[in-house]
C-alpha positions in Angstrom: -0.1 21.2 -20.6 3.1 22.3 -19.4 3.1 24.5 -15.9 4.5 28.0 -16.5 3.9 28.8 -13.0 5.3 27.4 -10.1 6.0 23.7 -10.9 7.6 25.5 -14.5 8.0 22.7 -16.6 5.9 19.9 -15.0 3.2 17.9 -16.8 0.2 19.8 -15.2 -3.6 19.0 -15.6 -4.7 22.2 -14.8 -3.0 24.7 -17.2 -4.7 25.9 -20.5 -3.4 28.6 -22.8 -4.9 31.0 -20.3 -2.9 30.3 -17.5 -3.2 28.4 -14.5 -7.1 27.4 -13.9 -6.9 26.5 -10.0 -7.7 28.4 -7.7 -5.1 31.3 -6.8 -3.5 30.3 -10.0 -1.0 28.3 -8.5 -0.3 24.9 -7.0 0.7 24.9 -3.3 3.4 23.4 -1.6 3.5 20.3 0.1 2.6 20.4 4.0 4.9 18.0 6.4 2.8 15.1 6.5 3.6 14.7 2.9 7.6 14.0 3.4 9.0 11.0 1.9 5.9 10.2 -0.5 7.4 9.3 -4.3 4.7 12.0 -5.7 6.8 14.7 -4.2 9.0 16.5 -6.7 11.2 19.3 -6.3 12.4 22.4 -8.3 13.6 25.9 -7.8 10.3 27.2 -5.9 10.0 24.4 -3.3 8.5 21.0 -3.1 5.4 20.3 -4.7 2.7 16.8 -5.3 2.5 15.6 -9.0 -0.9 14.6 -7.9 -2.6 17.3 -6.2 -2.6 21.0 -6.2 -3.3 21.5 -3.1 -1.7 18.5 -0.7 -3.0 20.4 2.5 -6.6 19.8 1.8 -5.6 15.8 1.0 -4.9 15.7 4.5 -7.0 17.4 6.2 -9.9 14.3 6.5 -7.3 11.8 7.8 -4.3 9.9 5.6 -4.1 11.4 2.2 -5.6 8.7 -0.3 -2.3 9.2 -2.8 0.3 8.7 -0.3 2.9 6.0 -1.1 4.5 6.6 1.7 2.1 5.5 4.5 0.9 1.9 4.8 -3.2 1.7 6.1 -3.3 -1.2 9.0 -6.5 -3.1 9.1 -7.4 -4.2 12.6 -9.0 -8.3 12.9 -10.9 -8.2 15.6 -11.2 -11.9 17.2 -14.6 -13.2 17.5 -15.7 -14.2 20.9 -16.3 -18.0 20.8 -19.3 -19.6 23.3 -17.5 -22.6 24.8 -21.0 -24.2 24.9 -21.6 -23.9 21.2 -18.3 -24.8 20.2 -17.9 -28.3 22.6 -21.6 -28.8 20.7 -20.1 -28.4 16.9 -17.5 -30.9 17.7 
């Protein structure tokens, strides 16, 4: 349904003809870690995520798991190769 709280307008999941079913009854702004993410929109109230309602609690394990924004680097580490066993392979 349409929001007709804060994000008035936006395609929201959790509105119903009752009003807005999460809790407080509104969606809360983004915190600074989201900045520069493309799930970020803004309108008269602030900026808020498309995503989630609350982009605080995203955070708050580590790096939010809908940010386009930040890139996840996987660490390789080397294996430590016996000399012995390799010179015995060959």
């Amino acid at each position: 349904m349409i929001c007709t709280t804060v994000r008035n307008g936006d395609e929201c999941v959790f509105m119903s003809n009752r009003g807005c079913k999460y809790n407080g009854g509104e969606c809360k702004p983004i915190v600074e870690k989201c900045e520069g993410c493309q799930r970020v929109v803004e309108n008269d109230n602030g900026k808020f995520c498309t995503a989630a309602p609350d982009p605080a609690m995203k955070w708050k394990n580590g790096i939010c798991n809908l940010a386009t924004h930040v890139k996840v680097v996987v660490e390789v580490k080397k294996q430590k190769l016996n000399p012995i066993k390799a010179s015995k392979r060959k």
